[in-house]
C-alpha positions in Angstrom: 10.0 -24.2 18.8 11.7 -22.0 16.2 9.9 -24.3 13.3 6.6 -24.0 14.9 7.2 -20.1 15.2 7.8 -20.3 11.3 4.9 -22.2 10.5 2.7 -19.5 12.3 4.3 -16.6 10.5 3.6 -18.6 7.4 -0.5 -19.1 8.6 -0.1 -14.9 9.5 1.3 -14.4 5.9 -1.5 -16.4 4.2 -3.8 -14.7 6.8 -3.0 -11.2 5.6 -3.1 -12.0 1.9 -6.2 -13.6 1.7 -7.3 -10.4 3.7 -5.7 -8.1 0.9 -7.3 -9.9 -1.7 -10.5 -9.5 -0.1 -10.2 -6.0 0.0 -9.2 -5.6 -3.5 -12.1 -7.1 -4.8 -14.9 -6.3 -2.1 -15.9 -2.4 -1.1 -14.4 -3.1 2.0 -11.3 -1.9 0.6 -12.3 1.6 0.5 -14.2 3.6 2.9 -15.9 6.7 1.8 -14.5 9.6 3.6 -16.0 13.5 2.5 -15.7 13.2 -1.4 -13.2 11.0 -1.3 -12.5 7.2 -0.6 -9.3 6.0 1.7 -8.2 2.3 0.1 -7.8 -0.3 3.1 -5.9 -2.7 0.7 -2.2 -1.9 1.8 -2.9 -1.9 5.6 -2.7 -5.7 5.4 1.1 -5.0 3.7 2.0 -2.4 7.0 0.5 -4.6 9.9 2.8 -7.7 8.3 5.9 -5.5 8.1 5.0 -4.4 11.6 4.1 -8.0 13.0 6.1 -10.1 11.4 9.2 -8.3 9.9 9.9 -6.3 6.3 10.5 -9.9 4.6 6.8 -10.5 5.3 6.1 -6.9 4.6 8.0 -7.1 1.0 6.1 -10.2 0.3 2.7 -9.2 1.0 3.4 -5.8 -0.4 3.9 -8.0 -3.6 0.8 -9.3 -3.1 -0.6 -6.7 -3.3 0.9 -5.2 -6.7 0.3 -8.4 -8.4 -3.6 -8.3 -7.1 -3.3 -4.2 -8.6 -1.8 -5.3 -11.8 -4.7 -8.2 -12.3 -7.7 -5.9 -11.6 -6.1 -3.1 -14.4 -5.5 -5.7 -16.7 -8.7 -7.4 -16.7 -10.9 -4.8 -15.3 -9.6 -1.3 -16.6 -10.1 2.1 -16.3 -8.8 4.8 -18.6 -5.5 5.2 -17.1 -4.8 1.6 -16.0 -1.8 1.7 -18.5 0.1 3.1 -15.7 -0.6 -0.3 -13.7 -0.8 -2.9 -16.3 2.1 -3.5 -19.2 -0.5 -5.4 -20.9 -3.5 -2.2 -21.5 -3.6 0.3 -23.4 -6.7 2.7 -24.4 -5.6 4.8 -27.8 -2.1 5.6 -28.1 -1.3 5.0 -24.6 -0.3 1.9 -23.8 1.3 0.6 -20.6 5.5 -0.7 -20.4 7.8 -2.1 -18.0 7.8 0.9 -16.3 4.0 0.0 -15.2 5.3 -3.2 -13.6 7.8 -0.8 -12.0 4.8 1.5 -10.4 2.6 -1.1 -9.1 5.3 -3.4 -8.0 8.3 -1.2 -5.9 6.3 1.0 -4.3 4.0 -2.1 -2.6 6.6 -4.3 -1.9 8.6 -0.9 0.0 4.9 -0.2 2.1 6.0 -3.4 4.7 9.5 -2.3 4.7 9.4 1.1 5.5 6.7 0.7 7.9 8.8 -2.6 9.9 11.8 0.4 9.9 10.2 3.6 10.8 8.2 1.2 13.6 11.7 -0.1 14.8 12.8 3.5 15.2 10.1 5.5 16.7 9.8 2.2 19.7 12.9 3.0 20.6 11.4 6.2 22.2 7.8 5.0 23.2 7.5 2.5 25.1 3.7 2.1 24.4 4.6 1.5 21.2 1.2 3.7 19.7 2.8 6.2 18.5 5.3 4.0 16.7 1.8 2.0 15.2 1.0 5.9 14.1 4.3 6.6 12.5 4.4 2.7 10.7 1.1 3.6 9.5 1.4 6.9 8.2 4.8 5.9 6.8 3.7 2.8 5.0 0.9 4.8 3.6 2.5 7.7 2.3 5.0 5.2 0.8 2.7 3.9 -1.7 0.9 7.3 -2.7 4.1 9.3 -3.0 6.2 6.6 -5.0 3.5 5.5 -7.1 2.0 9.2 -8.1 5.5 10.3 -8.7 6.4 7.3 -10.7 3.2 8.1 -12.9 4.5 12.0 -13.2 7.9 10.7 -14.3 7.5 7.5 -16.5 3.6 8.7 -17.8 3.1 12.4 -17.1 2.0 13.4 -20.7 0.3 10.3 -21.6 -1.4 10.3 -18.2 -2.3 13.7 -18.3 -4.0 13.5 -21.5 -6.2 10.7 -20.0 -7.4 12.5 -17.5 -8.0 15.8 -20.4 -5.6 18.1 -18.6 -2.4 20.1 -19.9 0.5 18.6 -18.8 2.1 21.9 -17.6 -0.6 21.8 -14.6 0.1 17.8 -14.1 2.3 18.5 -11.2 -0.8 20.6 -9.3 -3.2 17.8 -10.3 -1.0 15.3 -8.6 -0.2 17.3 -5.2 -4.2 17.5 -5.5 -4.6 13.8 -4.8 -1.9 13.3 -2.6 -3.7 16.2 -0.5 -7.5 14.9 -1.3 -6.5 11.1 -1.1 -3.2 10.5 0.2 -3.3 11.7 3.5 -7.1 10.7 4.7 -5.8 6.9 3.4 -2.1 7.8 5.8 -4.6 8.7 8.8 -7.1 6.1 8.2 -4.2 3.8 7.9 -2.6 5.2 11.4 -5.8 4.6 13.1 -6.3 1.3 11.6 -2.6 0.1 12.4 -2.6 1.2 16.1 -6.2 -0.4 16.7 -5.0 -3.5 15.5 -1.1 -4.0 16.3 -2.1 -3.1 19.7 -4.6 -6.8 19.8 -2.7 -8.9 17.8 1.0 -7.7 18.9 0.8 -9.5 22.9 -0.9 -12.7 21.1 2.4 -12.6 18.7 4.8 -12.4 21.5 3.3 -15.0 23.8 3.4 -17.3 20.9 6.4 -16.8 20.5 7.7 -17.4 24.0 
């Protein structure tokens, strides 16, 4: 029985990649919300830490920064260095600190959301608000550590790619965290709860 379980977390591994990859390379992975557009991409990453525990979650977060490192490599923009070792536009040029930035902070989306899910069930028994917290946790996880690691490791190179002064970097950032970030940590809520809630009893009667 426990090899058969294993085998289907496998399948649900493969499952969720396949769907991340999808929505890395399809519009599906963003949905237009106001001026802005909330990426879909790491909700695969926060349903598998959720679902299947934050070894899964680390693994498809990986998944995930590998599929983000391809697309800057081969498909840039101007500040892809931050994502890719192997751009660079100019002067600025990406480093090991850009495998750092797209790596960590996906591979910590699963894990964070497995923990803060594990925590908030303790106290609700529905479990939605833990699918919320998961949600909003994993979420934030990638925006904050990623946009921070950009500020630390690339703020003055990254700030003259986007034509700013690096003394109003910090504001600039907080400004997509606001604008981006949190629409992508609600839309990721809602998206988590919807579908945790379906697929969560088919987990655990499979299981048994």
């Amino acid at each position: 029985m426990k090899q058969t379980y294993d085998t289907k977390k496998l399948v649900l591994i493969a499952v969720f990649a396949a769907i991340e990859v999808i929505l890395a390379c399809t519009p599906l992975g963003f949905i237009p919300i106001g001026v802005t557009r909330a990426t879909t991409v790491h909700i695969p990453v926060i349903l598998g830490g959720i679902l299947i525990g934050p070894g899964a979650g680390a693994v498809l977060g990986a998944v995930f920064g590998l599929t983000s490192l391809v697309i800057n490599t081969i498909n840039p923009t101007v500040t892809s260095f931050v994502f890719s070792p192997f751009y660079s536009v100019g002067e600025m040029s990406g480093n090991i600190w850009s495998l750092v930035i797209v790596m960590v902070p996906r591979i910590l989306i699963g894990v964070t959301a497995h923990y803060s899910f594990k925590a908030v069930m303790k106290l609700d028994k529905s479990k939605v608000l833990a699918y919320i917290i998961a949600g909003l946790v994993g979420s934030l996880t990638n925006t904050l550590m990623v946009m921070g690691g950009i500020y630390l490791f690339f703020g003055e190179s990254y700030a003259a790619a986007k034509e700013i002064a690096f003394d109003v970097l910090f504001k600039f950032i907080m400004g997509i965290i606001g604008v981006n970030g949190v629409p992508e940590a609600i839309v990721a809520a809602l998206i988590t709860v919807t579908i945790g809630k379906t697929i969560s009893p088919l987990l655990v009667k499979n299981n048994k």
